[in-house]
C-alpha positions as CSV (number, residue, x, y, z in Angstrom):
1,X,0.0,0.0,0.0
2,X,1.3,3.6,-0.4
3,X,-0.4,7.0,0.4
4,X,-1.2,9.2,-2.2
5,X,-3.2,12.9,-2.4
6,X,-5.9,12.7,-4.5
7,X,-8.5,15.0,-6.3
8,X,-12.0,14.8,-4.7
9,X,-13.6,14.6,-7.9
10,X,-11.2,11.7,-8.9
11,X,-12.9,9.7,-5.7
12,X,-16.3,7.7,-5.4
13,X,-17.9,5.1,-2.9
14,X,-17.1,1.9,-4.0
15,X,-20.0,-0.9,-4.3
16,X,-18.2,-3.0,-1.8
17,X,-18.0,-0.8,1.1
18,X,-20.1,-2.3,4.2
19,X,-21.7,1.1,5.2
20,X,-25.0,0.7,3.1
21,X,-26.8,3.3,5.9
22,X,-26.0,6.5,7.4
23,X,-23.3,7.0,4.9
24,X,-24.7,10.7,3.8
25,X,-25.7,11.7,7.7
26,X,-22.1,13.8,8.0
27,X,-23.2,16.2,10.9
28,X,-20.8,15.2,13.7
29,X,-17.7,15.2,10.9
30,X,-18.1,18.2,9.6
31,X,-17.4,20.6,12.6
32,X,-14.3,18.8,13.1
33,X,-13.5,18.5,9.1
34,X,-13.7,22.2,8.5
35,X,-12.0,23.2,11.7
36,X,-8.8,20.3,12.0
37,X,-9.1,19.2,8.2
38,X,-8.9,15.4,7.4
39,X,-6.9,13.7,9.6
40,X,-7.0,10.1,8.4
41,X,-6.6,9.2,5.3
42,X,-9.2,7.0,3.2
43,X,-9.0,3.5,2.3
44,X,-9.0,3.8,-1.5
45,X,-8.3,1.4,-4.3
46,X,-8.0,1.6,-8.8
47,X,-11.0,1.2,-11.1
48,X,-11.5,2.4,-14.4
49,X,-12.6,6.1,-13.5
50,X,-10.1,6.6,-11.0
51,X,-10.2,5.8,-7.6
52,X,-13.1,4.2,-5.1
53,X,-13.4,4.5,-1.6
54,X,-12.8,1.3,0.3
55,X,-13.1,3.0,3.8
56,X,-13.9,6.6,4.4
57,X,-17.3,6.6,3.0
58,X,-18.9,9.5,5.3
59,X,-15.3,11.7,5.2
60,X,-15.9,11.6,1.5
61,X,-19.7,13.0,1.8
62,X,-18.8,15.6,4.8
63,X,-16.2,16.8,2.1
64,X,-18.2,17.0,-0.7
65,X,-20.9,19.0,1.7
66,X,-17.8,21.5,2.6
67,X,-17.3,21.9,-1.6
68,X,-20.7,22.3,-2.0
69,X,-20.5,25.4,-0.1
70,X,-17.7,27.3,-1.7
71,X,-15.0,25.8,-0.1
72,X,-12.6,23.9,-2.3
73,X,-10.9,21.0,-0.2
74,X,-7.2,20.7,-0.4
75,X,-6.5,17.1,-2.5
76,X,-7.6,14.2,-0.1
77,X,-4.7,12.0,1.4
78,X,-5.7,8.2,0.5
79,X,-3.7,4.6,1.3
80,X,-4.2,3.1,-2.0
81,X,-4.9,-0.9,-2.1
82,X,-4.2,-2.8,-5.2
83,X,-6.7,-3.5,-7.8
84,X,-9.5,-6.7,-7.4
85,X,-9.4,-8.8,-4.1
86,X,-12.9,-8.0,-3.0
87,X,-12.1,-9.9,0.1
88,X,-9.2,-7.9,1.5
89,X,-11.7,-4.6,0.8
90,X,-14.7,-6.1,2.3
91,X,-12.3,-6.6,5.6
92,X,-10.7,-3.3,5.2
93,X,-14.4,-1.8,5.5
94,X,-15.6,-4.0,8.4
95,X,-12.0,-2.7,10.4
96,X,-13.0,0.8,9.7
97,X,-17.0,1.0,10.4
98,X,-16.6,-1.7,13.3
99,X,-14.0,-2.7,14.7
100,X,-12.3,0.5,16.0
101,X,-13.3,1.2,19.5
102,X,-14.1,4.8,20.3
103,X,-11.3,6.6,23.6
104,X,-12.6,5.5,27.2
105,X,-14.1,8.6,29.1
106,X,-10.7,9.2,31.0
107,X,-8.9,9.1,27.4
108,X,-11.5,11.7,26.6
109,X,-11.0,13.8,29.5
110,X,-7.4,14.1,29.5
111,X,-7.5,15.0,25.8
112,X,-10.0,17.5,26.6
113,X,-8.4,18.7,30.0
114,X,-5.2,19.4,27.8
115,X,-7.0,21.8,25.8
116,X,-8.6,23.6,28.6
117,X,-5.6,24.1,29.8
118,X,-4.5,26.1,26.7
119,X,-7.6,28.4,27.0
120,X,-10.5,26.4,25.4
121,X,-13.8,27.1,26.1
122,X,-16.4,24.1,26.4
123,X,-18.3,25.7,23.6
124,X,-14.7,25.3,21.7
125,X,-14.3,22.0,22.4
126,X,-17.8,20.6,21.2
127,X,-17.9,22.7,18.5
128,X,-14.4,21.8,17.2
129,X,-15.3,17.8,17.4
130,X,-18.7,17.8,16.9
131,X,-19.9,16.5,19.9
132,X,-22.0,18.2,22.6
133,X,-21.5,20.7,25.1
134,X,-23.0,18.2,27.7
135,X,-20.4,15.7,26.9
136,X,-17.7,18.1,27.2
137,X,-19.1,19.0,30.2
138,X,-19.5,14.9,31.9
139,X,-15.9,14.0,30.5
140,X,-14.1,17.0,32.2
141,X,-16.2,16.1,35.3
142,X,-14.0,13.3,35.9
143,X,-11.1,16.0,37.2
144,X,-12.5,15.9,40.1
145,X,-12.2,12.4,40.8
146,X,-9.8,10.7,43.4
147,X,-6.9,9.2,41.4
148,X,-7.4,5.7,43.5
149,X,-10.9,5.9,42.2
150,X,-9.8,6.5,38.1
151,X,-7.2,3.8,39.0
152,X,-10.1,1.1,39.7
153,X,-12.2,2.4,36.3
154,X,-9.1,1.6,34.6
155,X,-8.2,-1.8,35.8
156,X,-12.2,-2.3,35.2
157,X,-13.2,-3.5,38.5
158,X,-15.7,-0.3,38.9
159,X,-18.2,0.2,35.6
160,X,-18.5,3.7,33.8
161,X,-22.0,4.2,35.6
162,X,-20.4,4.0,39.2
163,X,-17.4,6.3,37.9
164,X,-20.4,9.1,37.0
165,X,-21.9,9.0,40.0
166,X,-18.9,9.7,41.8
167,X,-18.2,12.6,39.9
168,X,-21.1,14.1,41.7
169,X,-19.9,13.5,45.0
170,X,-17.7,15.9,47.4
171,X,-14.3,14.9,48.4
172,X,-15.2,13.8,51.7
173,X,-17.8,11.5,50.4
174,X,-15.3,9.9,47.9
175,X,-12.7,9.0,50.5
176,X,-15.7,7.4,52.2
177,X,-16.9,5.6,49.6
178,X,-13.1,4.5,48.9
179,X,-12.8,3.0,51.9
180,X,-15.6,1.2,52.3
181,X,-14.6,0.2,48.6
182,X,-10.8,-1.0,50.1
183,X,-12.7,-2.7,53.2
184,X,-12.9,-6.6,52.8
185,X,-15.9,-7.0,55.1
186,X,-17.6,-3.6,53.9
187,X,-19.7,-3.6,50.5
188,X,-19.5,-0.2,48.7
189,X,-22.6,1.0,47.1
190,X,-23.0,0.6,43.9
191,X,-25.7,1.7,41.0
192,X,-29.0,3.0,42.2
193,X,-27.5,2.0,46.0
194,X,-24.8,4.3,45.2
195,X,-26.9,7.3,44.0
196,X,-29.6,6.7,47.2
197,X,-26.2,6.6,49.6
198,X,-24.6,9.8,47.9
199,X,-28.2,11.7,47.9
200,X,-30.7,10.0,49.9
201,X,-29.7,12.8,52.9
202,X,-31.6,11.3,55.6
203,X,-28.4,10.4,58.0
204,X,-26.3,14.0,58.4
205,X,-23.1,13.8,60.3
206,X,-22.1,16.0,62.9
207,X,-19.0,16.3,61.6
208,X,-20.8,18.2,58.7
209,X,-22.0,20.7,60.8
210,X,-20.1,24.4,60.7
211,X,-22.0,25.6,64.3
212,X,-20.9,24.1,67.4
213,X,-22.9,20.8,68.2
214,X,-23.3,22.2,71.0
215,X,-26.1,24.3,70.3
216,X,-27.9,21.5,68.8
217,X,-31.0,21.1,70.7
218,X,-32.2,17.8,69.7
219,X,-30.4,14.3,69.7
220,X,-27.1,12.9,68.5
221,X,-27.0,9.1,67.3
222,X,-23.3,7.1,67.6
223,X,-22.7,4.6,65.5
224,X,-22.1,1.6,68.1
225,X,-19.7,-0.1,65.3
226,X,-18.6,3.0,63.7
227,X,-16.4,6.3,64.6
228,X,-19.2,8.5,63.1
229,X,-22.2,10.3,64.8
230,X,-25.7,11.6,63.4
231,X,-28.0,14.9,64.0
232,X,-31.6,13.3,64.4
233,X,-33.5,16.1,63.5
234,X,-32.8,16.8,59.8
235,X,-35.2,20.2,60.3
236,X,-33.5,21.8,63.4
237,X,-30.0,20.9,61.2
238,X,-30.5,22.7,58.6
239,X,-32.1,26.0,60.7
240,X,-28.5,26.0,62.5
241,X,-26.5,25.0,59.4
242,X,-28.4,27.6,57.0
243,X,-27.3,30.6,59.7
244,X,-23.7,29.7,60.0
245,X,-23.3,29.9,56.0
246,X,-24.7,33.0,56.2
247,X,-22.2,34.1,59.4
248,X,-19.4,32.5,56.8
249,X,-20.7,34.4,53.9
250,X,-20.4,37.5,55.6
251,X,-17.0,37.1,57.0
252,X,-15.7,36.2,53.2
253,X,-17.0,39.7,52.7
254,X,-16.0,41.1,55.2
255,X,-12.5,39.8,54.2
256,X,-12.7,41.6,51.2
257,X,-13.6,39.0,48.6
258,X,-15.8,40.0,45.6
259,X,-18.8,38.1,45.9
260,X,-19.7,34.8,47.4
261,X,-21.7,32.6,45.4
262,X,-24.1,30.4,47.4
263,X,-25.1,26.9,44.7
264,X,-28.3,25.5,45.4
265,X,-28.5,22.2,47.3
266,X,-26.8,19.3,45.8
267,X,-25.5,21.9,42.2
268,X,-22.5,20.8,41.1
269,X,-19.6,23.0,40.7
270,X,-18.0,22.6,37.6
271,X,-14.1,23.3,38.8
272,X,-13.1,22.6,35.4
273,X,-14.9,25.9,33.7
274,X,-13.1,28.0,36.7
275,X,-9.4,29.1,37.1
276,X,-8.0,30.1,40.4
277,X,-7.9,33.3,41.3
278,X,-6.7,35.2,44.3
279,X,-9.0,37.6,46.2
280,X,-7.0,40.9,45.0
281,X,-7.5,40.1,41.3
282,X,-11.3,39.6,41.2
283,X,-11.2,36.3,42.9
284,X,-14.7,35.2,44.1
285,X,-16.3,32.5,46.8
286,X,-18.8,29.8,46.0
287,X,-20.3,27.7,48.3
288,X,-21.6,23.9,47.4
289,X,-24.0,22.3,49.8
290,X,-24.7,18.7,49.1
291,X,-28.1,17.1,50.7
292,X,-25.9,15.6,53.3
293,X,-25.5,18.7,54.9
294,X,-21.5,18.8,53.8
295,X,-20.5,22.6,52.9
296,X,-17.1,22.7,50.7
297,X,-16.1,26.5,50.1
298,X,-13.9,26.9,46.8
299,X,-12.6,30.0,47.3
300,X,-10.3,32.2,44.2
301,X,-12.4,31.0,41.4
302,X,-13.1,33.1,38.0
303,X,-14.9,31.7,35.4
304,X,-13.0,31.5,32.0
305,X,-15.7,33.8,30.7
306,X,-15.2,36.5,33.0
307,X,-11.6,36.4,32.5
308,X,-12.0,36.8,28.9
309,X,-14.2,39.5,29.5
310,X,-11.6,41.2,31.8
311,X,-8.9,40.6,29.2
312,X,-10.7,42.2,26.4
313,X,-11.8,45.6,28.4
314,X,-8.1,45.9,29.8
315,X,-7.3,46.4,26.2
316,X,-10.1,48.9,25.8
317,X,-12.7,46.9,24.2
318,X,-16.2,47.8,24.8
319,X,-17.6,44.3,25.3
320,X,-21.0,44.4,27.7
321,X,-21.0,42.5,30.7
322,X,-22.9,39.1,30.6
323,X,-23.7,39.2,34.2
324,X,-26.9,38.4,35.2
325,X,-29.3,41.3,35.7
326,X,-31.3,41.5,39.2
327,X,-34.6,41.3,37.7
328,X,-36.1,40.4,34.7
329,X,-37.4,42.0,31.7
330,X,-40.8,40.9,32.4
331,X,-40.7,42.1,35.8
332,X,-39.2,45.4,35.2
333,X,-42.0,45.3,32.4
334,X,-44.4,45.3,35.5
335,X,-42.7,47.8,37.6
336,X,-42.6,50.2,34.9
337,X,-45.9,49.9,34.3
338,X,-47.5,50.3,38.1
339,X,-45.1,53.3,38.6
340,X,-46.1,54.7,35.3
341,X,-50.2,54.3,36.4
342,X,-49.1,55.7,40.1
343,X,-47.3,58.6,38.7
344,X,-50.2,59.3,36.1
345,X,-52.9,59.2,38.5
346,X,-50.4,61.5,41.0
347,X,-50.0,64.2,38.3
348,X,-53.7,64.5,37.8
349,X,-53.5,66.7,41.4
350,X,-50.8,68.9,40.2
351,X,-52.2,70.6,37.1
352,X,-49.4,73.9,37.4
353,X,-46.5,71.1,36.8
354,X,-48.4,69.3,34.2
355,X,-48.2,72.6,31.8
356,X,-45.1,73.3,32.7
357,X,-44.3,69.8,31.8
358,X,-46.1,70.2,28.4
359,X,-44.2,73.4,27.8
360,X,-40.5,71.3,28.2
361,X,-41.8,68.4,25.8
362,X,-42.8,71.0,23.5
363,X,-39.7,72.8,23.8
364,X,-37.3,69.6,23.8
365,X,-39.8,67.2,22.4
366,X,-40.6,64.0,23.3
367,X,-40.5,60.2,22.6
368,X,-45.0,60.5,22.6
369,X,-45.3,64.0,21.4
370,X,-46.6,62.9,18.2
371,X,-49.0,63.4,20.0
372,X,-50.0,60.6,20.9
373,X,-51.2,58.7,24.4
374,X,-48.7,55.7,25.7
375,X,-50.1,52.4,24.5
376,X,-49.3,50.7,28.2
377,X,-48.4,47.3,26.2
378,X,-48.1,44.2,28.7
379,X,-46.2,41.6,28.2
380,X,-48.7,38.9,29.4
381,X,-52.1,38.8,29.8
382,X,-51.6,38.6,33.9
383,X,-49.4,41.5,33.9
384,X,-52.5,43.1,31.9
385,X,-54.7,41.9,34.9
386,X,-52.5,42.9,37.9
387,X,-52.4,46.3,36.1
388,X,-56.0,47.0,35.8
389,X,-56.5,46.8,39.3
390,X,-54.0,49.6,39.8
391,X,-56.1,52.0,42.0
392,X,-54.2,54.9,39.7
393,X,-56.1,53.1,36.4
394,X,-59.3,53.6,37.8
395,X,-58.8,56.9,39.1
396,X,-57.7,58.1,35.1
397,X,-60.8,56.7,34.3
398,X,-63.0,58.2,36.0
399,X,-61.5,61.3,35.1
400,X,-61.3,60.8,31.6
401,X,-64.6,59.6,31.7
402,X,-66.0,63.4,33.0
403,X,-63.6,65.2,30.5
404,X,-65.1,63.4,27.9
405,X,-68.2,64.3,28.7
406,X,-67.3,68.1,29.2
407,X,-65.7,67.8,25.7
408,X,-68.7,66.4,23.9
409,X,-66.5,63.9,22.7
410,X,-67.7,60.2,22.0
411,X,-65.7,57.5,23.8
412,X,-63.5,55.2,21.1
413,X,-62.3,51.6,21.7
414,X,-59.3,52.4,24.2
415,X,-61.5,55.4,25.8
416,X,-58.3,57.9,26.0
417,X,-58.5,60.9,25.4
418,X,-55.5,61.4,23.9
419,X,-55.5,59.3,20.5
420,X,-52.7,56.6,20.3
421,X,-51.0,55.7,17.5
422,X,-53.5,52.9,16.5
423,X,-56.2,55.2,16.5
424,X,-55.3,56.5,13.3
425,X,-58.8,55.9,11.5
426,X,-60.2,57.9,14.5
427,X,-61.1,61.5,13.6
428,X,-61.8,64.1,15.8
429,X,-63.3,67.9,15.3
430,X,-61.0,69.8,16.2
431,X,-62.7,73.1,15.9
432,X,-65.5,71.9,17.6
433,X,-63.4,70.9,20.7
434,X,-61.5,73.9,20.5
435,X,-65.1,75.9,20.7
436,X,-65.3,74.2,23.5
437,X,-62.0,74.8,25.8
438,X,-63.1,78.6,24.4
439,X,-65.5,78.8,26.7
440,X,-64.0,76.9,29.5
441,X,-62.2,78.5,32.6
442,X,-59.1,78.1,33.1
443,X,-58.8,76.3,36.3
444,X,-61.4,73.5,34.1
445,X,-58.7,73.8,30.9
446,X,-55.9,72.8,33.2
447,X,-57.9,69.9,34.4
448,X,-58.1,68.5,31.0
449,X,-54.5,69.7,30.1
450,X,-53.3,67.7,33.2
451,X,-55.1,64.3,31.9
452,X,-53.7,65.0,28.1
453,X,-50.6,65.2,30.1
454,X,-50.6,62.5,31.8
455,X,-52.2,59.9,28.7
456,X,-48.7,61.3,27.4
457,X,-46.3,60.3,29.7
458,X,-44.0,57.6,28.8
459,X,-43.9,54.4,30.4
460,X,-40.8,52.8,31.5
461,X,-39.1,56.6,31.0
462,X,-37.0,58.6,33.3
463,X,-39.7,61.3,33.7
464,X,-41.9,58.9,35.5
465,X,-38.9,58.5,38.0
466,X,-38.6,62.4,38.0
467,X,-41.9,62.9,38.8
468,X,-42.6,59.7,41.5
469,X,-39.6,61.9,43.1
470,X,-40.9,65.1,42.9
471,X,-44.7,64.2,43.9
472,X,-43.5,62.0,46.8
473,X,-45.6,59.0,44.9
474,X,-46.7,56.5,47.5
475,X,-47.5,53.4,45.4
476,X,-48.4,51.4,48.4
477,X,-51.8,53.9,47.7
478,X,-52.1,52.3,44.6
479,X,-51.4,48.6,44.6
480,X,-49.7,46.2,46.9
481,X,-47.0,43.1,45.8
482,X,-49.2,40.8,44.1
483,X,-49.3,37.0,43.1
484,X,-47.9,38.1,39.4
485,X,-44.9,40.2,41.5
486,X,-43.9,37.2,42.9
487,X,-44.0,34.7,40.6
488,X,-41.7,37.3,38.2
489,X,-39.5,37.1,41.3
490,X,-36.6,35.1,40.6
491,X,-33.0,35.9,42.0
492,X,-32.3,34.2,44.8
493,X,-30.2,36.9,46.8
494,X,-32.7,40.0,46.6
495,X,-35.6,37.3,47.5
496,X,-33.2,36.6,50.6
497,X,-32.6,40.5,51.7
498,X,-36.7,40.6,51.0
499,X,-37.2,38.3,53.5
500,X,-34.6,40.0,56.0
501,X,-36.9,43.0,55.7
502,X,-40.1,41.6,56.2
503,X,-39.7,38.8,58.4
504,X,-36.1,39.8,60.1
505,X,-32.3,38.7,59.5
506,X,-32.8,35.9,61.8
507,X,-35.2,34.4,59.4
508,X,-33.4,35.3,56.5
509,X,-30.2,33.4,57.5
510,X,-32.2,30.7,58.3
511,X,-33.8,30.3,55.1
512,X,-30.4,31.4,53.0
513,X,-30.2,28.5,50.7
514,X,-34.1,27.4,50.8
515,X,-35.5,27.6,47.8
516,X,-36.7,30.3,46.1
517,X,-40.9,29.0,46.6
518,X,-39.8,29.3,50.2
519,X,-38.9,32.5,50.8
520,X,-41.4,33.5,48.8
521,X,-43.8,32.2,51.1
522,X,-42.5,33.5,53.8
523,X,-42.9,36.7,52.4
524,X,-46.3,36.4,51.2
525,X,-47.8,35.2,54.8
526,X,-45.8,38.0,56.1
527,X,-48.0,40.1,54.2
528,X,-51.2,38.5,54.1
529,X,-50.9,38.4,58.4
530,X,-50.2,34.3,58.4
531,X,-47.0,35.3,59.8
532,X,-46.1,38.3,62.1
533,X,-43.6,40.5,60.1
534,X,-40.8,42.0,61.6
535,X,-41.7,45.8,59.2
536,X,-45.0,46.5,58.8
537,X,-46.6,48.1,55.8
538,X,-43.9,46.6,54.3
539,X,-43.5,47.4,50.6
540,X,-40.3,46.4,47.8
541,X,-37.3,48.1,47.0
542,X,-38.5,48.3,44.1
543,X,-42.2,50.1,44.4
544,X,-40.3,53.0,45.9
545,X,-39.3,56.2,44.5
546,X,-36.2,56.9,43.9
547,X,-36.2,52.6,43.3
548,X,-33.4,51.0,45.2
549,X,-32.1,47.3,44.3
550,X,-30.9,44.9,46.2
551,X,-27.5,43.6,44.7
552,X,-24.8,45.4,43.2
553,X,-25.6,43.7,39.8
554,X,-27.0,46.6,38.1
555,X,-29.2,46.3,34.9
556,X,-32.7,48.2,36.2
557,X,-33.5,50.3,34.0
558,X,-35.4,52.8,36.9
559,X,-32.4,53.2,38.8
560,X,-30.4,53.9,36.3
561,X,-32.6,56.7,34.9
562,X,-32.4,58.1,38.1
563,X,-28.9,58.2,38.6
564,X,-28.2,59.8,35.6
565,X,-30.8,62.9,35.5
566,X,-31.0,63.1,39.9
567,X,-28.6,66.0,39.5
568,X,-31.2,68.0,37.7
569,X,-33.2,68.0,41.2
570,X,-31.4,68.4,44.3
């Protein structure tokens, strides 16, 4: 045999080759193709018209598929068989399509660990191979194995499924596990025993405790046989255990460090997408909790992402920060639109800074001064519902409602008085209404002005921010935090600082890693008088005016109106 580079178009299946199916399905190749090239040659032989393929059947296709989209392949390197023996070709293709085994998972990972190490991404990695993030992400996992454990996988006296499992367990469990493993008497768990024994989280150690057992109030069990003792009240644990990560949490910050990063319950940490970082370059905590009560703190990690976005603003480009924003769109969608109502049915009392608000716009224009009134678009139908029961809604109407009426104007569809920009096939008569502000007194004109005015007012803008400021806007007078506030509620931290407020600190630390439903709760029977709260007539961070947040995260769009135009009005 010798190897030769050949012209694609000088190449074609031959009739021999064992791959009858699946031959043209080229989607996992061709990532890997167009990014590394061909890295093994085909198994080609002579015919008549030049060459056919032997073994390579499916590089063939994924390279035709690269031609057919403009990009000319470089000549294809091919191990050329001689002419005829059908036999020896038949063999060649059963080698190629079935006999080669793929890499073992730690093959895998150390292949992919290697190019983590040079500054790969995940994403990189999948995409370069054509395989998924997800299996990226379970090969790498193995890092943090215990070599002994990777030793046994190897010599094959633990199966792939018990090495999986066992990437999801904490150190400490591990070098339990191996011992019982190492332990001729003792029978580690294996298979669904091993997953009920890493997570069933009925038996929690005192050793896993961070307070002092001694201010457990309820019973310890000893293991007669055993060096190990038990909490036996899994509730009273996890009240104690709950305040001393929030006592540790504090001192990391207290220490200086960036942030720390409390995981749900039993999430993994995936080590392997993190580089170690001290605590005077950006480094930041996390915490893992597994349901055995064990706490590990990793402490100096960055994620590659961040670093790379640290990396390309120290050489001045203007990338935008990924970071997660406090709230949502759809619940900044709600705020803006009960602050907007508040501050529109607020400026109905205050008809003098209404015109002298309609003189600015006019002056300096205006997003609506078309003119046209604000559409108030929800995003859902319930933020639509929680919206018209807005005491400020009802109060517009009712206005609108007599000014209508003084107008001699008929009610349309929407019932604004100021058109919107739908209403285009509306027509109204103007000289008519203007006969009939003629003959109107003023202090009645600027009534009307000052519901015009307000139909005009932007939602989500910084001049309702301006003016909740400026009127003093109470907007617990309008509507209180409602089933759709809550269930638009979703980060974890500002839930946590809700619940300090309402219900007290004591509570809060309590409930730090609870979930998200919980707190919640907690909050809501607060309110409804279930609970006694620590505040009353508590109301949101975020229903006040100026708004304040409750992380250091940034991204509401409120508060940063305000910052940027507060100058205007000290």
């Amino acid at each position: 045999m010798e190897l030769q580079h050949i012209e694609l178009e000088n190449l074609k299946p031959a009739a021999i080759n064992v791959r009858k199916t699946g031959a043209k399905d080229v989607s996992d190749l061709l990532p890997s193709i167009k990014a590394l090239g061909l890295l093994q040659p085909l198994l080609v032989r002579p015919n008549c018209e030049g060459f056919e393929i032997v073994a390579g059947q499916r590089r063939f296709h994924a390279l035709q598929e690269l031609e057919a989209t403009g990009e000319k392949p470089d000549p294809v390197p091919c191990i050329i068989m001689r002419e005829g023996d059908d036999a020896k070709a038949i063999e060649a293709s059963l080698v190629e399509n079935i006999a080669r085994l793929p890499m073992d998972e730690i093959d895998q990972y150390k292949a992919f660990a290697a190019l983590v190490k040079q500054g790969k991404d995940v994403d990189d990695i999948a995409s370069e191979f054509g395989i998924t993030e997800r299996l990226v992400r379970q090969r790498l996992a193995i890092a943090y194995l215990l070599p002994p454990i990777l030793t046994a996988y190897r010599k094959q006296d633990i199966t792939a499924s018990t090495v999986r499992l066992l990437t999801m367990a904490t150190k400490k469990q591990q070098k339990a596990w191996l011992a019982l493993y190492k332990e001729k008497d003792s029978h580690a768990p294996l298979g669904y025993q091993l997953k009920s024994w890493l997570f069933g989280g009925a038996q929690i150690l005192v050793s896993n405790a961070l307070f002092d057992p001694a201010a457990y109030k309820g019973g310890i069990v000893t293991d007669l046989f055993g060096d190990e003792s038990y909490f036996d009240d899994p509730e009273q644990f996890w009240a104690l255990q709950n305040a001393a990560i929030a006592q540790a949490r504090q001192a990391y910050l207290g220490d200086g460090w960036e942030d720390v990063i409390l995981l749900d319950i039993g999430e993994y940490f995936p080590a392997y997408d993190y580089v170690d970082t001290p605590k005077e370059r950006g480094g930041k905590v996390y915490v893992r909790i597994s349901e055995s009560g064990e706490v590990t703190f990793f402490e100096g990690q960055l994620s590659r992402k961040e670093i790379k976005r640290r990396e390309k603003a120290a050489f001045g480009e203007t990338e935008q920060t990924s970071q997660r924003p406090e709230i949502t769109k759809a619940m900044q969608n709600y705020l803006s639109l009960h602050r907007h109502s508040a501050v529109r049915a607020e400026l109905l009392q205050h008809p003098a800074i209404a015109l002298r608000l309609a003189v600015a716009q006019i002056i300096a224009g205006s997003e609506l001064w078309s003119v046209q009134a604000d559409p108030q678009k929800a995003n859902s139908d319930r933020i639509s519902e929680s919206l018209s029961a807005n005491a400020g809604q009802e109060r517009i109407s009712n206005e609108r409602k007599e000014v209508l009426e003084l107008l001699g104007i008929e009610p349309h569809s929407d019932e604004t008085l100021v058109l919107r920009k739908d209403d285009w096939h509306i027509c109204r008569d103007l000289p008519a209404i203007f006969a009939k502000l003629l003959n109107l007194s003023d202090e009645v004109v600027m009534r009307v002005l000052a519901i015009a005015i307000a139909e005009c007012l932007p939602c989500g803008s910084a001049l309702v921010e301006t003016l909740g400021e400026l009127l003093s806007v109470d907007m617990a007078s309008f509507m209180q935090a409602d089933e759709v506030f809550f269930d638009l509620l979703k980060d974890k931290e500002a839930i946590n600082a809700m619940v300090s407020e309402v219900a007290g600190k004591s509570t809060a630390e309590a409930n730090i890693i609870a979930t998200a439903k919980v707190q919640k709760k907690i909050i809501a029977d607060c309110l409804n008088g279930t609970r006694k709260p620590k505040t009353a007539n508590w109301k949101p961070r975020y229903m006040a005016f100026p708004m304040r947040s409750y992380t250091k995260r940034g991204g509401i769009a409120a508060i940063e109106q305000w910052e940027a135009i507060k100058r205007h009005y000290s």
